[in-house]
C-alpha positions in Angstrom: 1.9 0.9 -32.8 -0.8 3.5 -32.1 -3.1 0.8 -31.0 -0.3 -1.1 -28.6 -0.6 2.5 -27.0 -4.3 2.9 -27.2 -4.5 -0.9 -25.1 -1.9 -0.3 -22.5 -3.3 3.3 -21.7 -6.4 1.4 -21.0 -5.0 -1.2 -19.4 -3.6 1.3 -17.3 -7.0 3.1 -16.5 -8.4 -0.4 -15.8 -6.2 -1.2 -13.2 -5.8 2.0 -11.3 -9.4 3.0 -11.3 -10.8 0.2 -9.2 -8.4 1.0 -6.3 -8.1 4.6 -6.9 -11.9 4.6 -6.2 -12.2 2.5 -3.1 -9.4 4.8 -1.8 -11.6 7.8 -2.8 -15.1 6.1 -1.2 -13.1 4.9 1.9 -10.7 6.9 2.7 -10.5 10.4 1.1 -14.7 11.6 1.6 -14.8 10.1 5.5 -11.6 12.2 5.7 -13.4 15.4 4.5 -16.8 15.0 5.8 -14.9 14.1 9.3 -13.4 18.2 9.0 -17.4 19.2 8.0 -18.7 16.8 11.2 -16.7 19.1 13.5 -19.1 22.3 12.6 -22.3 20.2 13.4 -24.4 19.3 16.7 -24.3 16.0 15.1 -24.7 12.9 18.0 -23.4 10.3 15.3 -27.0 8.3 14.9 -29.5 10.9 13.9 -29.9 11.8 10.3 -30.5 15.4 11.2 -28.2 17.9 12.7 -27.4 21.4 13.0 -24.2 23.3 11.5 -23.0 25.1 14.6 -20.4 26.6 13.3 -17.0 27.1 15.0 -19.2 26.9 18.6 -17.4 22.9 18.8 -13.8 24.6 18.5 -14.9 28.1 20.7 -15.8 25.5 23.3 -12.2 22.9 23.5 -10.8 26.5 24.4 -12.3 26.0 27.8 -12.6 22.2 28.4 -10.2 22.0 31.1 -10.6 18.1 30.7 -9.0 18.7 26.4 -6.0 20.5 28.0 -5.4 18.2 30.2 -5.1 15.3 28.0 -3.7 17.4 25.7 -0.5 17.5 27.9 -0.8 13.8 29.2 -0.2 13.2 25.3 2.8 15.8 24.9 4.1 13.9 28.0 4.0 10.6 26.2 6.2 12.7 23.2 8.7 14.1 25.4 9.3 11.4 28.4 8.2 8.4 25.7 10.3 9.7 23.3 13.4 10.5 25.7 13.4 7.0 26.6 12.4 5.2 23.6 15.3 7.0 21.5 18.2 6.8 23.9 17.8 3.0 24.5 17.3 2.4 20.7 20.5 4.1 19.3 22.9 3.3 22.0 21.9 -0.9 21.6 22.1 0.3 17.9 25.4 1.2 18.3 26.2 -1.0 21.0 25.4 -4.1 18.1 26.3 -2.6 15.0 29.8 -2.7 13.5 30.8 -4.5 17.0 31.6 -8.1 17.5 29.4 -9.0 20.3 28.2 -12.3 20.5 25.0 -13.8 20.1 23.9 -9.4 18.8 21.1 -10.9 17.1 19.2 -12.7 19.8 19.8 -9.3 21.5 18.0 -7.8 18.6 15.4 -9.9 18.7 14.7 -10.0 22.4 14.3 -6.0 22.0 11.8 -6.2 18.7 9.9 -8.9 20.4 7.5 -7.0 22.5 6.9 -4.4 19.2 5.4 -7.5 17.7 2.8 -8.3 20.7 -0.6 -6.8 20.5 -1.0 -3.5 22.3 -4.0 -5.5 23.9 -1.6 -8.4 25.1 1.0 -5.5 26.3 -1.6 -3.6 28.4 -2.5 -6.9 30.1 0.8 -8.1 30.7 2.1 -4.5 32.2 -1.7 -4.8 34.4 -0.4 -8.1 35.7 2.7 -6.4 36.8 1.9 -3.3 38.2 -0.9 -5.3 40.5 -0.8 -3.9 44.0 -1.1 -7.6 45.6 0.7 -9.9 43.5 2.2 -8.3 40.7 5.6 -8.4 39.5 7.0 -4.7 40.3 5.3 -4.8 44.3 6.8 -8.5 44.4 10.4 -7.7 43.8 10.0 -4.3 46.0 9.4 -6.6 48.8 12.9 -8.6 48.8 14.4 -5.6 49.7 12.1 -4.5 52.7 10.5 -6.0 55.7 7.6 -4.3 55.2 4.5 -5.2 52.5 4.0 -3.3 49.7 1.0 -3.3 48.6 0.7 0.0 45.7 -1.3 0.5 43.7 0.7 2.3 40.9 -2.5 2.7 38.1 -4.0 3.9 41.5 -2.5 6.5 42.6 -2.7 10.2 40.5 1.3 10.7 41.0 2.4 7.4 39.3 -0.1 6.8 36.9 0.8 8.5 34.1 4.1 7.5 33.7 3.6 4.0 34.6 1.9 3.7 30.8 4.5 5.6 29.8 7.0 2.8 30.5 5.4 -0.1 29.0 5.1 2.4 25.8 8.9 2.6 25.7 9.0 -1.0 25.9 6.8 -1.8 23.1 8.9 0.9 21.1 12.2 0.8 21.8 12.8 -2.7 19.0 11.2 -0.9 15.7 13.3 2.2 16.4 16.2 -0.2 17.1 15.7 -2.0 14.1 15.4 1.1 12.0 18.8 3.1 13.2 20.7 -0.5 13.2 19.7 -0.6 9.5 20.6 2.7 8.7 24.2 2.3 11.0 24.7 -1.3 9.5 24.7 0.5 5.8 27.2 3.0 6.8 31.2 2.1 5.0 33.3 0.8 7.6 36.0 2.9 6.6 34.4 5.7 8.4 34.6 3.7 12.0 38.2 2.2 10.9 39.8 5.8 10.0 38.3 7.0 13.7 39.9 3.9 15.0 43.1 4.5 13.5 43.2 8.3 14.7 42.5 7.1 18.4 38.7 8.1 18.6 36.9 6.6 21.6 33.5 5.1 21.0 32.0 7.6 22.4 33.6 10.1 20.2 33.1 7.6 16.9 29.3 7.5 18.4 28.5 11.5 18.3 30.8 12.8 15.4 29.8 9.6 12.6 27.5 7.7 13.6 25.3 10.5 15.1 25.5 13.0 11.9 24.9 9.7 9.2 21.9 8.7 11.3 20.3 12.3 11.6 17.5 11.6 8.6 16.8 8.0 9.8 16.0 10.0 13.3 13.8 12.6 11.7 11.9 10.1 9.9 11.1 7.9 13.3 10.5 11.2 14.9 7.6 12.1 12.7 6.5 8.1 13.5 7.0 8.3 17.5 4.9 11.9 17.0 1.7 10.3 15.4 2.0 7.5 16.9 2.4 9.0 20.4 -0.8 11.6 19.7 -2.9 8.7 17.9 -1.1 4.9 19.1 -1.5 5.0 22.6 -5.2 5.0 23.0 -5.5 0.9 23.3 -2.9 1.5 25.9 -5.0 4.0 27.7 -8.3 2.9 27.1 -7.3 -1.1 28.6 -5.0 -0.1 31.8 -6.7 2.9 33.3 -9.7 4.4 31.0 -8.1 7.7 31.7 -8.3 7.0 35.7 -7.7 7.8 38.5 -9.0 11.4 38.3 -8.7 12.2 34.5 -4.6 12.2 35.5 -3.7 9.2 32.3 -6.1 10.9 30.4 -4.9 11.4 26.3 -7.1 13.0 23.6 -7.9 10.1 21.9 -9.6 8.5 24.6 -11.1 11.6 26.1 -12.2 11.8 22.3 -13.8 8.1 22.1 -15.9 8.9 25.6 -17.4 12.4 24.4 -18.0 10.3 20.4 -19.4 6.5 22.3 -20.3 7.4 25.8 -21.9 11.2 25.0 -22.9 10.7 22.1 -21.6 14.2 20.8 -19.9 13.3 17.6 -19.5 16.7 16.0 -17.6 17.9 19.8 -15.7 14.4 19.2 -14.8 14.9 15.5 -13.8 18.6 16.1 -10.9 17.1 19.0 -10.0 14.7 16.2 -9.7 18.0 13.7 -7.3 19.9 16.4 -5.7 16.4 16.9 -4.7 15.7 13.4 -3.8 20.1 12.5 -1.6 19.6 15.7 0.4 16.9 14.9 0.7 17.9 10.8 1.8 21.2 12.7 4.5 20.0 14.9 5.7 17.5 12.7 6.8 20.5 10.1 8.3 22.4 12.5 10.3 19.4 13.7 11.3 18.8 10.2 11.9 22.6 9.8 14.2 22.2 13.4 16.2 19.3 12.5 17.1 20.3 8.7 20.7 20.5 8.0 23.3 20.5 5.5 26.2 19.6 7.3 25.5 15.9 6.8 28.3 13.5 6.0 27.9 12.2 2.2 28.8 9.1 1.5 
C-alpha cells in the first residue's frame, strides 16, 4: 500500500513539474523581470543598462501624450462598455425565456463578428468609414443632394469614437452569449409567478432577471475592463496608429511606439507597469462596488 502511494506521489510530481516549469520560464520570470525593466534606461537590444530608479515613473507624471491615452482608453471603458452592455442584456432578455422565432440565428448573427479577427474587423470598419466610397458616406448620401465625402478616421472630433463603435460590435455577442447562459439557467417559475401577478417585462426585466444576473455582470465587467485597457490595441494600431493628432491614441499603442519605434524599453515597460497596477486597481474596486447580498437564491 505504502508503495501504490510512493508511485502515484511521483507520478504526480512527474506530470505537474514539466508544465509547472514552462509556466515558471515563460510566464512567471518575464512577468517579474518586466516590473524590474521599468527602473532601467534599458533600449530593449543592449545587454547593458542603467537602474534609473523611479526617474521612468517620475517622468509619465508629465507626459501629456500618457494622459492622454490614458483617457482615450477610460473612454473605450465607459462609452464601449455603455454600449456593449445595454445591447447584450436587452437581446439577452429579448431571446431568452421568449418564444421568438428563428432566436438562434439572432444569436448567432450577434456572436458572429466576436469570432472575426480584430485584423479582419479593423479592415472591414476601414472600408466603411472611407470618405469616397465607403459604406457609412454612401448611405449618408441617399438622403442629401449634396456629396459627402468625410473623412471620419480624419477628423480629431469623430475619430475616437468611430473605433469605439466597431469595438461594441465585435463585443456585444460574447457578452450576449454569456448573460443568455446565465438567464437561460434561471427556473421558470420565477418569470411565470411575475406573469401571474401582472408584472410587465420590463418590471420581470429589472426586479429577476437583473438581481440573478448581477455576478454574471461583474464577472464580464472585469473582462470588458482588461480587455478595454489591453484588447483594443490591434484595433488602434490597424485604423488610425493613434492619428489624427494623438486624438485615438490608447496606452497600449502609445506604449508599442515608445518600446519599437524609440527604442526606450524600460520608459515602455514602466507604462505597461502603471497599465497592469491600474486595471488590478479598478477592477477591485469594481468588485468592492458591485458586492451585494441582496441576491435572489435559487
Amino acid at each position: 500500500m505504502l508503495q501504490a502511494k510512493k508511485k502515484k506521489v511521483r507520478l504526480f510530481f512527474l506530470m505537474v513539474i514539466p508544465p509547472l516549469a514552462v509556466y515558471i520560464f515563460f510566464e512567471v520570470i518575464p512577468f517579474l523581470q518586466t516590473f524590474y525593466y521599468a527602473f532601467t534606461d534599458w533600449n530593449g537590444i543592449s545587454d547593458t543598462y542603467n537602474f534609473i530608479g523611479f526617474k521612468n515613473f517620475i517622468k509619465l507624471g508629465s507626459d501629456s501624450t500618457f494622459w492622454t491615452s490614458f483617457w482615450h482608453n477610460m473612454k473605450f471603458c465607459i462609452y464601449g462598455g455603455i454600449g456593449t452592455f445595454v445591447i447584450a442584456l436587452l437581446n439577452s432578455a429579448l431571446l431568452s425565456h421568449s418564444k421568438v422565432k428563428g432566436k438562434n440565428f439572432f444569436r448567432a448573427v450577434f456572436f458572429i463578428p466576436n469570432i472575426l479577427s480584430i485584423t479582419v474587423v479593423s479592415m472591414l470598419w476601414l472600408l466603411i468609414y472611407n470618405p469616397n466610397f465607403g459604406l457609412l458616406n454612401s448611405f449618408l448620401n441617399l438622403f442629401t443632394h449634396t456629396p459627402i465625402t468625410k473623412a471620419w478616421l480624419g477628423t480629431k472630433s469623430t475619430a475616437l469614437i468611430c473605433l469605439i463603435i466597431p469595438w461594441v460590435w465585435m463585443s456585444v455577442g460574447f457578452y450576449m452569449v454569456l448573460f443568455n447562459s446565465a438567464i437561460e439557467g434561471m427556473p421558470d417559475s420565477y418569470f411565470e409567478a411575475a406573469e401571474i401577478d401582472g408584472a410587465s417585462k420590463w418590471q420581470t426585466f429589472w426586479y429577476i432577471t437583473m438581481p440573478l444576473l448581477k455576478e454574471t455582470i461583474r464577472t464580464a465587467l472585469v473582462f470588458f475592463f482588461i480587455n478595454a485597457f489591453s484588447g483594443v490595441f490591434t484595433l488602434v494600431n490597424v485604423m488610425t496608429d493613434g492619428a489624427p493628432a494623438k486624438s485615438t491614441e490608447v496606452m497600449t499603442n502609445y506604449m508599442y511606439r515608445i518600446a519599437f519605434q524609440q527604442s526606450n524599453m524600460g520608459y515602455a515597460t514602466a507604462i505597461g507597469v502603471v497599465v497592469f497596477l491600474f486595471v488590478l486597481f479598478l477592477t477591485g474596486i469594481m468588485l468592492l462596488l458591485t458586492r451585494s447580498k441582496d441576491v435572489l437564491e435559487y
